[in-house]
C-alpha positions in Angstrom: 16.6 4.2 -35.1 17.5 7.4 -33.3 13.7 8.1 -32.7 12.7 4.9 -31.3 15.9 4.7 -28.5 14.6 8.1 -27.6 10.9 6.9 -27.1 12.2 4.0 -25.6 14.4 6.4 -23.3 11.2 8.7 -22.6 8.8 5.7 -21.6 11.2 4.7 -19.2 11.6 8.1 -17.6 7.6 8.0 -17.9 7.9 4.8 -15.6 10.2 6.0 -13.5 8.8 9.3 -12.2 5.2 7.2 -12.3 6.5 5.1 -9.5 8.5 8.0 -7.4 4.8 9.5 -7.3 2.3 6.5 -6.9 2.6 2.9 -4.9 1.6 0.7 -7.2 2.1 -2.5 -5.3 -1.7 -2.7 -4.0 -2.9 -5.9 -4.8 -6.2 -6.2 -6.2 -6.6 -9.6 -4.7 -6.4 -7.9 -0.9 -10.0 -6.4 -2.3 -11.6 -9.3 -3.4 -10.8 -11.1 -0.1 -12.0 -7.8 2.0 -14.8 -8.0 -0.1 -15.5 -11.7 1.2 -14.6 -11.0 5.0 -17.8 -7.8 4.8 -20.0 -10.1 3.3 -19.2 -12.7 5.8 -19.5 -10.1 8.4 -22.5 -8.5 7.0 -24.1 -12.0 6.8 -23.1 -12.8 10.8 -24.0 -9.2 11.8 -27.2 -9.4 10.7 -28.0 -13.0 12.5 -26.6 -11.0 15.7 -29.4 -8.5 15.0 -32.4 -11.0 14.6 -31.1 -12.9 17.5 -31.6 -10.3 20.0 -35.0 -9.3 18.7 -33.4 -6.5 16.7 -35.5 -6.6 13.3 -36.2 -4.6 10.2 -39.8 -2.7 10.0 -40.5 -2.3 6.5 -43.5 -0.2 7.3 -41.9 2.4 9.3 -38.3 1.9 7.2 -36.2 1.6 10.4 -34.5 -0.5 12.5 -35.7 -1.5 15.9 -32.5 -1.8 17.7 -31.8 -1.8 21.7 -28.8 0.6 21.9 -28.6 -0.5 25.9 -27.7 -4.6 25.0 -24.4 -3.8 26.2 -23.8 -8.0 24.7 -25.2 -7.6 21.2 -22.8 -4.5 21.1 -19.7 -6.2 22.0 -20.6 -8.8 19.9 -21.1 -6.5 17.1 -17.6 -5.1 17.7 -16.0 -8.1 17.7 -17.4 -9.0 14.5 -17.0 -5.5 12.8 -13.2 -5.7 14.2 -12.8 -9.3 12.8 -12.9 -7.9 9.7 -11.1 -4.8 9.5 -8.2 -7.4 11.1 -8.5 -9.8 8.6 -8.8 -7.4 5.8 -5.6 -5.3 7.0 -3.5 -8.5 7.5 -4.3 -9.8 3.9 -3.7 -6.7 2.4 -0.7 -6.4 3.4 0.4 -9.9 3.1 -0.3 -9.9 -0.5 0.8 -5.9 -1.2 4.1 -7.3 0.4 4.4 -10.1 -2.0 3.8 -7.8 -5.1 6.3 -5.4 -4.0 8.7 -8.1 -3.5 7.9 -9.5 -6.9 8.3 -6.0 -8.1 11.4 -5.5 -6.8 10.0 -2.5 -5.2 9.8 -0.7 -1.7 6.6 -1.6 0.8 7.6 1.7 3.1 9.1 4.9 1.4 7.6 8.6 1.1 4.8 7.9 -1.3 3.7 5.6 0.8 3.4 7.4 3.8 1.3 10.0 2.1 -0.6 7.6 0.5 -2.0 6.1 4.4 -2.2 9.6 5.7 -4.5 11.1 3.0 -6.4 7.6 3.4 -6.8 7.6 7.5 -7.1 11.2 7.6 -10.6 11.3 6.7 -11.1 7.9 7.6 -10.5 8.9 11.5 -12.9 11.4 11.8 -15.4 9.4 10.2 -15.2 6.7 12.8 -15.1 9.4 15.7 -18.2 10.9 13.8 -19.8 7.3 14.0 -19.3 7.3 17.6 -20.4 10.2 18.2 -23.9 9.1 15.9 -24.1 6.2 18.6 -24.1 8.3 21.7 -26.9 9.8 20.7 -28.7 6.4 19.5 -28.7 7.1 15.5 -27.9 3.6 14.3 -29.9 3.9 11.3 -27.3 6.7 9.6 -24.0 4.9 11.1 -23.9 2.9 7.9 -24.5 5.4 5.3 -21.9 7.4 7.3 -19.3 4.8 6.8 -19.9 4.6 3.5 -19.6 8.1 2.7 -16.2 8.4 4.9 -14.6 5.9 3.4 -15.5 7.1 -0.5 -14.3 9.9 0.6 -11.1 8.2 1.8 -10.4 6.3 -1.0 -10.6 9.7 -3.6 -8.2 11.6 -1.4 -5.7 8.7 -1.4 -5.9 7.9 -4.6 -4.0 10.7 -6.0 -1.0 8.8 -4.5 -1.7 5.1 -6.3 -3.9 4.0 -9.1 -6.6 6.3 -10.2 -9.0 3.4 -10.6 -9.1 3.7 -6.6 -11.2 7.1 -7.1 -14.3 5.5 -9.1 -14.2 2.9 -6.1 -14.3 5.7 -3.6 -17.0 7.6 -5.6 -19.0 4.7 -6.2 -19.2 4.0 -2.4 -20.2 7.7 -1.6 -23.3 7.7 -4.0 -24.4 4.7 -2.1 -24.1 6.2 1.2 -26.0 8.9 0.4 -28.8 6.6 -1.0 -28.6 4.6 1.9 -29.7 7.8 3.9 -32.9 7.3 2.0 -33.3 3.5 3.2 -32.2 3.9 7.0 -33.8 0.4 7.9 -31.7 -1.7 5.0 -28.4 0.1 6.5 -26.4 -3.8 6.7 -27.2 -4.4 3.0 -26.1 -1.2 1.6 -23.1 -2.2 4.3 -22.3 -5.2 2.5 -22.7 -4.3 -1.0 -20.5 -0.9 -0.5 -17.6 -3.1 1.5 -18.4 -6.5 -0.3 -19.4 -6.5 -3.4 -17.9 -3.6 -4.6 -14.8 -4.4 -3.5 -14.8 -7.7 -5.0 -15.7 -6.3 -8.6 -12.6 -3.8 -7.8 -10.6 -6.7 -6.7 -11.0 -8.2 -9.8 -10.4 -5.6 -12.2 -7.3 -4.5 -10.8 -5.8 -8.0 -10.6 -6.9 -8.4 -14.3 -5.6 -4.8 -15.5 -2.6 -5.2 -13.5 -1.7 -8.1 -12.2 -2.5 -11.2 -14.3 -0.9 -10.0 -17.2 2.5 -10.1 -15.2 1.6 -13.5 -12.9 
């Protein structure tokens, strides 16, 4: 009887220093629904493309783009920054509602280093993809983003579930693939941000969430 109170009193202080070192209120739902927005994105991004003339050569592997359609780029932005807003304002709409469920804090220290070690690398990749369309390489923006944001997910994920690495790892081996297949950078796009975050999605909600819905 004495044993199993002091199991019982060793899971809990298992739990307990679990959650003073990881957030664990991410919602894996706030994936699948960023995986649906990129899709959707991907899907409009690409009719943008073929609309002003910009196409896919299979023979040459690339893609014909005019960097100078000052429209088609602010179009482009809109749609890319469509996303991230939607994405961003269902995450945390739904991480909020966990935590709340939870009974647990949306803003302490673990949190905080949990955003930092996620933007950090996050930030320079986007200044690295600007910097990749001053000097007109389109083709490797893609792959880029792909490879910054593995990489963001791996060093964040040492503050919240460790499933978040094989997600950020999984997204870095595309990149670097897509490298290899600069003129199909939009599908790689979509299947890195969309349907890889929608399988995620869905096994964290079932691992985590369901069981407690």
């Amino acid at each position: 009887m004495e044993n199993k109170k002091y199991l019982n009193d060793l899971s809990e202080i298992r739990e307990m220093m679990s959650r003073s070192s990881r957030f664990i209120s991410l919602s894996g739902l706030s994936g699948v629904f960023a995986g649906v927005y990129a899709i959707i994105g991907a899907a409009v991004a690409k009719s943008l493309l073929a609309s002003h003339g910009n196409v896919y050569d299979k023979g040459a592997n690339a893609l014909s783009m005019n960097t100078e359609d000052s429209q088609l780029r602010a179009e482009l932005i809109l749609v890319a920054v469509s996303v991230l807003i939607l994405a961003i304002a269902t995450a945390i709409f739904l991480t909020t509602r966990k935590a709340k469920k939870n009974n647990q804090k949306i803003w302490d220290s673990t949190s905080r280093r949990l955003l930092t070690n996620f933007f950090a690398p996050l930030s320079a990749g986007g200044m690295f993809c600007l910097v990749l369309l001053q000097y007109e390489l389109v083709g490797l923006i893609a792959p880029a983003m792909l490879l910054f944001y593995g990489m963001s997910l791996v060093n964040a994920s040492k503050y919240t579930f460790s499933d978040l690495r094989s997600l950020g790892y999984a997204n870095m081996l595309l990149g670097l693939i897509a490298t290899q297949f600069i003129g199909y950078g939009i599908y790689f796009w979509a299947m890195g941000f969309g349907v890889f975050h929608i399988i995620y999605g869905l096994v964290m909600y079932n691992k985590y969430e369901r069981k407690r819905a």
